[in-house]
C-alpha positions as CSV (number, residue, x, y, z in Angstrom):
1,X,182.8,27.9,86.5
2,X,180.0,28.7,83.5
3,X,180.0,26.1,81.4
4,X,183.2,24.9,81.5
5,X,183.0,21.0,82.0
6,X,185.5,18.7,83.7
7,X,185.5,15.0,83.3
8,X,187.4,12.6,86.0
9,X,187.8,9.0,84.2
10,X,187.7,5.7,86.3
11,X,191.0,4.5,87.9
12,X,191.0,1.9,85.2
13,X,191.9,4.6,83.2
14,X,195.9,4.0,83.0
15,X,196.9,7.2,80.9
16,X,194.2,10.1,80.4
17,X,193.2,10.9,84.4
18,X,191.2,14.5,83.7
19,X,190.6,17.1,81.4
20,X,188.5,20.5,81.1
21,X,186.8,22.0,78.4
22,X,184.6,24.6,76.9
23,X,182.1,22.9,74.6
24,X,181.1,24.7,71.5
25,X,177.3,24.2,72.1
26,X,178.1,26.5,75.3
27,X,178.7,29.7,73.5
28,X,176.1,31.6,75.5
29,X,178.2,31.0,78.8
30,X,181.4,32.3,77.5
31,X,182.7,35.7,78.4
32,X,185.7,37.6,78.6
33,X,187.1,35.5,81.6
34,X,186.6,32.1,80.4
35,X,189.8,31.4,78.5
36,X,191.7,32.8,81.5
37,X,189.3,30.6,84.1
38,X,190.0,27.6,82.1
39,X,193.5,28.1,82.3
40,X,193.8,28.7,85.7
41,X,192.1,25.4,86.0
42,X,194.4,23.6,84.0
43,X,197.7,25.1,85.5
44,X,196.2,25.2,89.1
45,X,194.1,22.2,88.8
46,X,194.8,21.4,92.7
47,X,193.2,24.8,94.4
48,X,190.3,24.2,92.7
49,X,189.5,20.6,92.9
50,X,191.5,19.7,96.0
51,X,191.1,15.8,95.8
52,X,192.5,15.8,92.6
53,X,195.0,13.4,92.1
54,X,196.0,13.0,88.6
55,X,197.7,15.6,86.8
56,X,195.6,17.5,83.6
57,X,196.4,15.5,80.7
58,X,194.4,16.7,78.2
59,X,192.1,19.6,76.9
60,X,188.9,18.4,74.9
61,X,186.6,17.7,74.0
62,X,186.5,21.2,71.8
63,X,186.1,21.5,68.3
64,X,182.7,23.3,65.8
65,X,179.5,21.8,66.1
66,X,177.5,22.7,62.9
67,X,174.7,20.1,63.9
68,X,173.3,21.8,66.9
69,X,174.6,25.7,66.0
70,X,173.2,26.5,62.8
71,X,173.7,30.6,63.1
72,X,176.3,32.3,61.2
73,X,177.8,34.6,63.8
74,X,177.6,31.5,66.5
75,X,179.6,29.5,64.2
76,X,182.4,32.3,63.5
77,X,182.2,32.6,67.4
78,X,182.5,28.7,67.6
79,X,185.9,29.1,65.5
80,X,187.1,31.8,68.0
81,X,186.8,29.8,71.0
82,X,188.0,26.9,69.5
83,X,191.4,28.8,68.4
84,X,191.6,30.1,71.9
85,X,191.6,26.7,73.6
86,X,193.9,25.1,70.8
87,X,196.8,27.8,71.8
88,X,196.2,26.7,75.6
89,X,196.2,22.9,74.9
């Protein structure tokens, strides 16, 4: 999946095991079907990474990034996105 990132932490790592996100410096990867790929990876996490373990704990890391995007219309897309994952966390 475009830009949609996935972290797996060490088995030291007691509590938080995975997570998926969209980061906001990616917004020339998203499209229509990202919000719906990222859930499917959240709720199906299993089909798509079959070694997979742990159980999706968390969505992040998401949020603005006015440091690196600097563009108006990037930033108010930047607040979409963000919106859009905050409902599916």
């Amino acid at each position: 999946m475009n830009a949609v990132h996935e972290y797996v932490l060490p088995p030291s790592a007691k509590y938080v095991a995975f997570f998926f996100f969209f980061h906001p410096t990616d917004l020339d990867k998203w499209n229509e079907s990202s919000i719906e790929n990222l859930r499917d990876l959240i709720l199906k996490p299993r089909e798509h990474i079959p070694a997979l373990q742990s159980k999706i704990v968390a969505v992040g890391e998401i949020g603005l990034d006015y440091y690196w995007v600097k563009e108006a219309d990037k930033r108010a897309q930047q607040h979409e996105v963000l919106k859009l994952q905050l409902k599916l966390a």
